[in-house]
Backbone as CSV, one residue per row, in Angstrom:
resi,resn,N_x,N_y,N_z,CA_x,CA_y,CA_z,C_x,C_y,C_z
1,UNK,55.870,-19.558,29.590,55.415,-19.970,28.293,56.308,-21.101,27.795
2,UNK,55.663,-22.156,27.478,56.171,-23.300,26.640,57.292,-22.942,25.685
3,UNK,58.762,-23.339,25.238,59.165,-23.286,24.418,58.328,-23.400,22.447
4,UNK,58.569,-22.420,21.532,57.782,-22.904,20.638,56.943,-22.632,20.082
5,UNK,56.424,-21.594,21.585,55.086,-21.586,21.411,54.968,-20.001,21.514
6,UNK,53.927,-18.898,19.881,54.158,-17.959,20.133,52.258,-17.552,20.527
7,UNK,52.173,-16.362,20.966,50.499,-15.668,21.364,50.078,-15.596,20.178
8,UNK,48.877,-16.089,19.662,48.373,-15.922,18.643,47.324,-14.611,18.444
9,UNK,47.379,-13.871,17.578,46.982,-12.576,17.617,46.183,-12.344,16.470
10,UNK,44.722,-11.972,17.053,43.773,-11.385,15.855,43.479,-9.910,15.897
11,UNK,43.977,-9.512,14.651,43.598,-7.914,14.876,42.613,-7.239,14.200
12,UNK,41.336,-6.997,14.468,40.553,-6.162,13.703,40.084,-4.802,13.595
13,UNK,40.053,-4.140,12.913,40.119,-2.442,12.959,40.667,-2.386,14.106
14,UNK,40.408,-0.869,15.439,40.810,-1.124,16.364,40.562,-1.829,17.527
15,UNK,40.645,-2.989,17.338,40.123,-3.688,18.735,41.379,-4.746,18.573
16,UNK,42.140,-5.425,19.139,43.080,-6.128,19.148,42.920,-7.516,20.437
17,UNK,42.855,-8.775,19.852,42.436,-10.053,20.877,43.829,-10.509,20.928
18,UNK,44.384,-10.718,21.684,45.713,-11.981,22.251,45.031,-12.745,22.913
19,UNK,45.317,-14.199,22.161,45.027,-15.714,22.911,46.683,-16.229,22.811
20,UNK,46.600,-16.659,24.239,48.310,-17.551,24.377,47.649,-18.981,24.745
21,UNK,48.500,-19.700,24.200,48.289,-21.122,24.285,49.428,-20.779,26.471
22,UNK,48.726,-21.664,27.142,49.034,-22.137,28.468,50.406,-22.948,28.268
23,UNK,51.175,-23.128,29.574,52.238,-23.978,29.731,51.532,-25.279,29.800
24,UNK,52.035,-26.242,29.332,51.379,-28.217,29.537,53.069,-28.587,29.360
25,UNK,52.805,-29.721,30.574,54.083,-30.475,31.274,54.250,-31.784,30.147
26,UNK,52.905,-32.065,28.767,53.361,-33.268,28.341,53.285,-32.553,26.870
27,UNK,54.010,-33.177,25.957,54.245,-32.156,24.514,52.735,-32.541,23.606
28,UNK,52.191,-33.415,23.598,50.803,-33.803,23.242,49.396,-32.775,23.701
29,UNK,49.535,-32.582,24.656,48.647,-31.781,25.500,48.799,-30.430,24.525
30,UNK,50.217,-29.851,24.434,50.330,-28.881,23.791,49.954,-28.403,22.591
31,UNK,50.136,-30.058,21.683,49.340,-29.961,20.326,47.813,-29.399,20.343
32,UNK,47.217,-30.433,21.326,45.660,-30.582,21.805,45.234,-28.725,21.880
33,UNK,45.871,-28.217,22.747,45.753,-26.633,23.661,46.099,-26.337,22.142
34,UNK,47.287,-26.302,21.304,46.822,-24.966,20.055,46.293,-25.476,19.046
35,UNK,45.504,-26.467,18.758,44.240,-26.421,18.041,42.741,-26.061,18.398
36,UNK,42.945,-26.133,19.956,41.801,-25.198,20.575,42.454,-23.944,20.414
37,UNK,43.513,-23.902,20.715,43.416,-21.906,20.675,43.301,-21.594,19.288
38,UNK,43.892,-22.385,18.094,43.332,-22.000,16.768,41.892,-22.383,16.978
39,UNK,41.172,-22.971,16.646,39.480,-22.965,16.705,39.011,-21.782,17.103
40,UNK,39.320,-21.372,18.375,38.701,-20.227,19.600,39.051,-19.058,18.423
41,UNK,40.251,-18.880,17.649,41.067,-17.475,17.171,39.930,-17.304,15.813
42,UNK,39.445,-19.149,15.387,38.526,-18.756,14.314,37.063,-18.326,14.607
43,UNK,36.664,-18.669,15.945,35.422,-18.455,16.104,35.358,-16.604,16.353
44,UNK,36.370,-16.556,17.536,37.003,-14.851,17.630,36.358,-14.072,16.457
45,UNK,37.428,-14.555,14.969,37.516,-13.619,14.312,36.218,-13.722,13.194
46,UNK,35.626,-14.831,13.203,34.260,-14.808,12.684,32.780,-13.294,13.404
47,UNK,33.345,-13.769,14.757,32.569,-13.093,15.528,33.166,-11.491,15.074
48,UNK,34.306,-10.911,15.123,34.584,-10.071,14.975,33.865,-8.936,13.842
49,UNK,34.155,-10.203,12.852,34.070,-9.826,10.965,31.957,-9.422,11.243
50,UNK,31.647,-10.031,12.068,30.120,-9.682,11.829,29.357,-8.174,12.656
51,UNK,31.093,-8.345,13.853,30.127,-7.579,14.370,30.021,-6.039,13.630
52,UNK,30.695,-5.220,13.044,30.389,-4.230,11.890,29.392,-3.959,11.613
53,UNK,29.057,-4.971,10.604,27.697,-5.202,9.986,26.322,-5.487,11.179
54,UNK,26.371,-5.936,12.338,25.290,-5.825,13.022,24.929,-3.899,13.284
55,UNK,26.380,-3.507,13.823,26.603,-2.195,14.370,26.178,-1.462,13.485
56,UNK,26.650,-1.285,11.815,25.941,-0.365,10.696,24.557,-0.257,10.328
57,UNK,24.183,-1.696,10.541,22.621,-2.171,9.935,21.805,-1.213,10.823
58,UNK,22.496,-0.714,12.166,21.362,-0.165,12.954,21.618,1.512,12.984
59,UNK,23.063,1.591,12.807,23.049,2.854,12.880,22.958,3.761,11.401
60,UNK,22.725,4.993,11.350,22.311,6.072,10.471,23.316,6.856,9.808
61,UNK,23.184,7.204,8.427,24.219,8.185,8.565,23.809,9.588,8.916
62,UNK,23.083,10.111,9.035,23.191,11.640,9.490,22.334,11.067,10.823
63,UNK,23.043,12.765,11.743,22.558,12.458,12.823,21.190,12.494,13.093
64,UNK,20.518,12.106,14.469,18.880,12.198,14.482,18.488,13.364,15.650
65,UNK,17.806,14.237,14.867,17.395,15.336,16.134,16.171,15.313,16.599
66,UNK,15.888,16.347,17.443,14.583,16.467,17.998,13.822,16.715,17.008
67,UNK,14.009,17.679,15.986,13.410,17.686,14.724,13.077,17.158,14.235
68,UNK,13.736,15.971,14.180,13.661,15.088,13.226,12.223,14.082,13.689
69,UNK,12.336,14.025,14.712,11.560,12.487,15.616,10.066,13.644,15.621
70,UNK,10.121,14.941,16.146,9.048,15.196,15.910,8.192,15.585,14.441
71,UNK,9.011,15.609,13.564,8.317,16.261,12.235,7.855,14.257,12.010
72,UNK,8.827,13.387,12.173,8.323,11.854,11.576,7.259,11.551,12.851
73,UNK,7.062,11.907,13.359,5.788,11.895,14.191,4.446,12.203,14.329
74,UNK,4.823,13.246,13.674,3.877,13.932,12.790,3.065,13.295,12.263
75,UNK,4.614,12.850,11.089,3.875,12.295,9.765,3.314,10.682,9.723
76,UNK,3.750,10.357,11.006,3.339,9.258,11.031,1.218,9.049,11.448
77,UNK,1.476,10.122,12.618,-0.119,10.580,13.339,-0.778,11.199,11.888
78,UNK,-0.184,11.700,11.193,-1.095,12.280,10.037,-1.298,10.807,9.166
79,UNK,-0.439,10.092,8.737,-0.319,8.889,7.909,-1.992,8.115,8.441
80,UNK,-1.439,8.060,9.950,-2.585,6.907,10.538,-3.996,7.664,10.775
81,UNK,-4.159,8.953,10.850,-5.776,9.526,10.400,-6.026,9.353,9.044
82,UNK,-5.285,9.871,8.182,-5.362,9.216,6.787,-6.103,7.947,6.347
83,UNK,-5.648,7.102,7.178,-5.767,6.173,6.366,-6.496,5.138,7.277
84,UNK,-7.190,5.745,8.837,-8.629,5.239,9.455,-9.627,6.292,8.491
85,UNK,-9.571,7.494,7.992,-10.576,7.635,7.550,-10.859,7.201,5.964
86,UNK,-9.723,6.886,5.399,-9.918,5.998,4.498,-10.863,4.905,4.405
87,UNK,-10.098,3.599,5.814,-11.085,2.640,5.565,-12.546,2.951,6.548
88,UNK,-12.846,4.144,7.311,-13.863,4.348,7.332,-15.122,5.007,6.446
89,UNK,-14.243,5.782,5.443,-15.215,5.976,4.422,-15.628,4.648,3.435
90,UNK,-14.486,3.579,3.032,-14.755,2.662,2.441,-15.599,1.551,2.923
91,UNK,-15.747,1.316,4.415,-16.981,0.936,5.206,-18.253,1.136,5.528
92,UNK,-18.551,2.714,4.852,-19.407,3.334,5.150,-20.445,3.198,3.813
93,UNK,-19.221,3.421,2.859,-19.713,3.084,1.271,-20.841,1.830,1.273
94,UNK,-19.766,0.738,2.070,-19.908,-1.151,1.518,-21.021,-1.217,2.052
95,UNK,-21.551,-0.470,3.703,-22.720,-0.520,4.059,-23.718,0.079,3.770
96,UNK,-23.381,1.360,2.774,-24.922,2.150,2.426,-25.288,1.302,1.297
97,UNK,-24.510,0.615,0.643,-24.969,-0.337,-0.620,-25.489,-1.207,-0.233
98,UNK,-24.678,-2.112,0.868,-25.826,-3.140,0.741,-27.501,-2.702,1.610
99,UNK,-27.531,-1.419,2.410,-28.564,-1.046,2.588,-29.480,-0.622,1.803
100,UNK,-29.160,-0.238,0.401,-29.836,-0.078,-0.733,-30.506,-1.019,-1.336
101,UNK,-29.489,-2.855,-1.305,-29.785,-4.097,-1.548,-31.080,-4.266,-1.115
102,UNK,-30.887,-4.251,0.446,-31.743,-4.584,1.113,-32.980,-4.006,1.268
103,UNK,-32.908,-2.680,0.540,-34.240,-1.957,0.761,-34.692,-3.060,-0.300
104,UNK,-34.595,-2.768,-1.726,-34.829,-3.480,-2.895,-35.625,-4.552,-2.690
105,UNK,-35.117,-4.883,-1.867,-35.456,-6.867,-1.236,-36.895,-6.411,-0.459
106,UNK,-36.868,-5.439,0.473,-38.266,-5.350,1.065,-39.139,-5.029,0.202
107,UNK,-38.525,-3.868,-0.841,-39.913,-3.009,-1.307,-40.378,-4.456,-2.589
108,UNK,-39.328,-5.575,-2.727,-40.075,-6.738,-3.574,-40.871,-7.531,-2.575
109,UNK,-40.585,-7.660,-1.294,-41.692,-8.199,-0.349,-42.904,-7.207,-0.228
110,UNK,-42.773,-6.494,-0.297,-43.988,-5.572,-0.148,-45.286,-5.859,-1.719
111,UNK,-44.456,-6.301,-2.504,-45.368,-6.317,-3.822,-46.201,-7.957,-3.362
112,UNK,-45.541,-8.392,-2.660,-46.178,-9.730,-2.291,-47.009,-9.576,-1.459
113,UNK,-47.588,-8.592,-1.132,-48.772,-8.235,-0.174,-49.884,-8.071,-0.890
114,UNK,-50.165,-7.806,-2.245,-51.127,-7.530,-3.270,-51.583,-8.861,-3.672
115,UNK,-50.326,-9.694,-3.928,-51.087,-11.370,-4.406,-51.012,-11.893,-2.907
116,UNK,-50.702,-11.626,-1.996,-51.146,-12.673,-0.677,-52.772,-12.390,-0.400
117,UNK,-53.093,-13.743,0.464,-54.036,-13.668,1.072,-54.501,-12.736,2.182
118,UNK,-55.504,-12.418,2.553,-55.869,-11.055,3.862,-55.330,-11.741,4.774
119,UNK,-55.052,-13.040,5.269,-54.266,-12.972,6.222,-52.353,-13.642,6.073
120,UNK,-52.367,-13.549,4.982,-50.957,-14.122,4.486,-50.435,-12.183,4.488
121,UNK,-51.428,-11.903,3.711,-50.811,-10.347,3.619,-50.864,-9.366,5.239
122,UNK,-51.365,-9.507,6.138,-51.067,-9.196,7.402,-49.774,-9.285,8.085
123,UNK,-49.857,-10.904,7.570,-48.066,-11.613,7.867,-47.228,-10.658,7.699
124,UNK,-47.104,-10.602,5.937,-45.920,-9.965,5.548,-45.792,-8.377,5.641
125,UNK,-47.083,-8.024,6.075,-46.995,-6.954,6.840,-45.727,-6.172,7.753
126,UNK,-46.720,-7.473,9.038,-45.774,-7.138,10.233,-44.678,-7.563,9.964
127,UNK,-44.060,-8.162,9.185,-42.662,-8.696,8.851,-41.419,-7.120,8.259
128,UNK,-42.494,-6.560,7.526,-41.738,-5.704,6.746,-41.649,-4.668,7.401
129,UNK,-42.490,-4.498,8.479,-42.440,-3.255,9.927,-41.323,-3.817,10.439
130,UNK,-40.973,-5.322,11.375,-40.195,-5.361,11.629,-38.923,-5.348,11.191
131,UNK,-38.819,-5.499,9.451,-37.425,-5.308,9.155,-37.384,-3.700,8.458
132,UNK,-38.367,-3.390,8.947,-38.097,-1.136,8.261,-37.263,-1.110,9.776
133,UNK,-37.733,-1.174,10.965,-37.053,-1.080,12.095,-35.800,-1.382,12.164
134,UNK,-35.331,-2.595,11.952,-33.864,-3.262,11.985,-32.831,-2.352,10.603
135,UNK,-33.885,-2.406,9.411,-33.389,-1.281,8.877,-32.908,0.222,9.204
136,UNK,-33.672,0.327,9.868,-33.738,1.873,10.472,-32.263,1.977,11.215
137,UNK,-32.372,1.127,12.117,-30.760,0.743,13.041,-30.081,0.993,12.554
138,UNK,-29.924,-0.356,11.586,-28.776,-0.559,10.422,-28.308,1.354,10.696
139,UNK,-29.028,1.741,9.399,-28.854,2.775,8.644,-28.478,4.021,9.912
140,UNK,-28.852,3.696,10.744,-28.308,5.297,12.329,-26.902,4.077,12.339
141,UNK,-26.876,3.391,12.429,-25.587,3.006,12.727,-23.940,3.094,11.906
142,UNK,-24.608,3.132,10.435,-23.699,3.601,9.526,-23.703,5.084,9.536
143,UNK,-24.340,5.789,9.751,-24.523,6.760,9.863,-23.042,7.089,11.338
144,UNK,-23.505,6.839,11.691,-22.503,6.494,13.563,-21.037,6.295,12.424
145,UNK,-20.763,5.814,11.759,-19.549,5.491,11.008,-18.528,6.832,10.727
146,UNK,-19.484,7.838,10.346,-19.050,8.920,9.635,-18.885,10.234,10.967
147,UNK,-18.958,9.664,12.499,-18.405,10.544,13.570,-17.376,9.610,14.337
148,UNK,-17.068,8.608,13.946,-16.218,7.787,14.619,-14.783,8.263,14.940
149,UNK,-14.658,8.405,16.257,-13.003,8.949,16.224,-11.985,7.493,15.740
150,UNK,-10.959,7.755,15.964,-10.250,6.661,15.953,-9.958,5.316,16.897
151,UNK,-10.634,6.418,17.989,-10.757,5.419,19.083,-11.730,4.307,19.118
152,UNK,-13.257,5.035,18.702,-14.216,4.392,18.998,-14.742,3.774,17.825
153,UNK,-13.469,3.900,16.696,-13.943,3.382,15.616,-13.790,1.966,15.223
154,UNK,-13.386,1.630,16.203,-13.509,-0.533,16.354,-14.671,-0.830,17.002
155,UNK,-15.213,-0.274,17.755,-16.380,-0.096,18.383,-17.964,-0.095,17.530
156,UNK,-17.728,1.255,16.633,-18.920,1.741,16.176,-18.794,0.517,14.499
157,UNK,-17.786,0.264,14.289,-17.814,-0.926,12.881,-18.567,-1.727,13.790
158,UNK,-18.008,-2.704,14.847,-18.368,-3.828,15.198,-19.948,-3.666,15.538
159,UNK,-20.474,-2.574,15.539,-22.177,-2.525,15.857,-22.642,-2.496,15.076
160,UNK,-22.232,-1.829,13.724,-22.321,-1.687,12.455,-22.853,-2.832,11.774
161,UNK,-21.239,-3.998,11.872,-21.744,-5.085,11.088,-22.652,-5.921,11.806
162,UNK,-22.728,-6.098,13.310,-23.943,-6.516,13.718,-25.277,-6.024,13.576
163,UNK,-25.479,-5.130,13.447,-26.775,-4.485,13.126,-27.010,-4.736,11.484
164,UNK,-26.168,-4.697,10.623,-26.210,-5.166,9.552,-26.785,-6.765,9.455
165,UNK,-26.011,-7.519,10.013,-26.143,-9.108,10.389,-27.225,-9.509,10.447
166,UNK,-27.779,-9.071,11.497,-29.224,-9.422,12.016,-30.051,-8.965,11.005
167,UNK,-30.569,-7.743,10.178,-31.074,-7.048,9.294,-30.960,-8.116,8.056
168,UNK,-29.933,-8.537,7.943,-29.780,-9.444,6.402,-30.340,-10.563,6.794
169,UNK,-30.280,-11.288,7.984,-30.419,-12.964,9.273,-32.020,-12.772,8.696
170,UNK,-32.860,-11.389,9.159,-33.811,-11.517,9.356,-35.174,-11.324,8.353
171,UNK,-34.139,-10.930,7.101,-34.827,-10.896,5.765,-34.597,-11.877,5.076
172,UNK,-33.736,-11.981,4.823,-33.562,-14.376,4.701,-34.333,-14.637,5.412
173,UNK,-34.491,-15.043,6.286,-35.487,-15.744,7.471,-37.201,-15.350,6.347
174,UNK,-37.019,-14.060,6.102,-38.678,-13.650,6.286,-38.819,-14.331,4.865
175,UNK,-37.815,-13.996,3.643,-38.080,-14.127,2.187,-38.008,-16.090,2.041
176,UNK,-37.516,-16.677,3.139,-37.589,-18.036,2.867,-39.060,-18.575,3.531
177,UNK,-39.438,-17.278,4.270,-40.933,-18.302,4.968,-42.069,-18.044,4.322
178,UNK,-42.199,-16.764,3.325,-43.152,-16.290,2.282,-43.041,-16.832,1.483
179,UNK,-41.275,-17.393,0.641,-41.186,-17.908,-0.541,-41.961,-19.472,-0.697
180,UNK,-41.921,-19.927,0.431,-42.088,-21.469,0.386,-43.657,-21.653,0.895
181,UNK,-44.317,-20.761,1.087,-46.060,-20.901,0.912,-46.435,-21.101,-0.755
């Protein structure tokens, strides 16, 4: 060891770092070497001071048992039926309403069969057969809503709102081709 020159020492709780500055043959060099070993002692003890706080942030204070992981397991599997049948009842709602809309909408196409012509009123006939049908779907399909497990309940929505889709596609379609005679 260089004359001069002492180990610079960072101590935190129990963990203890010694950095020694190296022997150098020119006295300049030596300056150079302990302002790196100061730098290194500040980066050290920066690193040190944080690591605590990484280590606490994760750990608990009471211990964690088997008990424990299975009762929050539980409550977690109970949390998440909860609250698919939540938004499956609230899906089930949004679609029997607007199936109600939509009846509304036919049984006012249907009054347009009295002022149509015998063959305008044929039209809107077969129009309103074909959307009691698409209706009909619709409505087994929301219906399908209210046995949905959790599994198959991304499944039975997504047929849902398609069968819905088409049902609304195809009464627009019908109420814009009657309206505009």
């Amino acid at each position: 060891m260089v004359k001069g020159t002492e180990p610079w020492t960072v101590t935190f709780r129990k963990s203890e770092v010694i950095l020694r500055a190296g022997q150098w043959v020119k006295g300049m060099e030596m300056i150079v070497m302990g302002n790196i070993v100061r730098g290194l002692c500040g980066i050290v003890g920066i690193g040190l001071l944080a690591m605590p706080v990484v280590v606490s942030a994760g750990a608990s204070e009471k211990p964690v048992t088997g008990e424990t992981v299975i009762r929050e397991a539980k409550e977690a599997v109970t949390a998440t039926k909860d609250y698919t049948i939540q938004q499956k009842d609230a899906f089930q709602r949004k679609v029997q309403t607007e199936l109600d809309e939509l009846q509304v909408r036919i049984t006012q196409l249907r009054g347009q069969v009295e002022h149509a012509s015998a063959s305008a009123s044929a039209e809107i006939q077969k129009s309103i057969e074909e959307l009691e049908k698409k209706k009909e779907l619709a409505s087994k399909k929301a219906q399908e809503i209210h046995s949905a497990t959790a599994s198959s309940w991304e499944q039975v929505q997504s047929k849902a709102v398609a069968a819905m889709d088409d049902l609304r596609e195809s009464l627009n379609q019908t109420l814009a081709h009657f309206s505009s005679r």
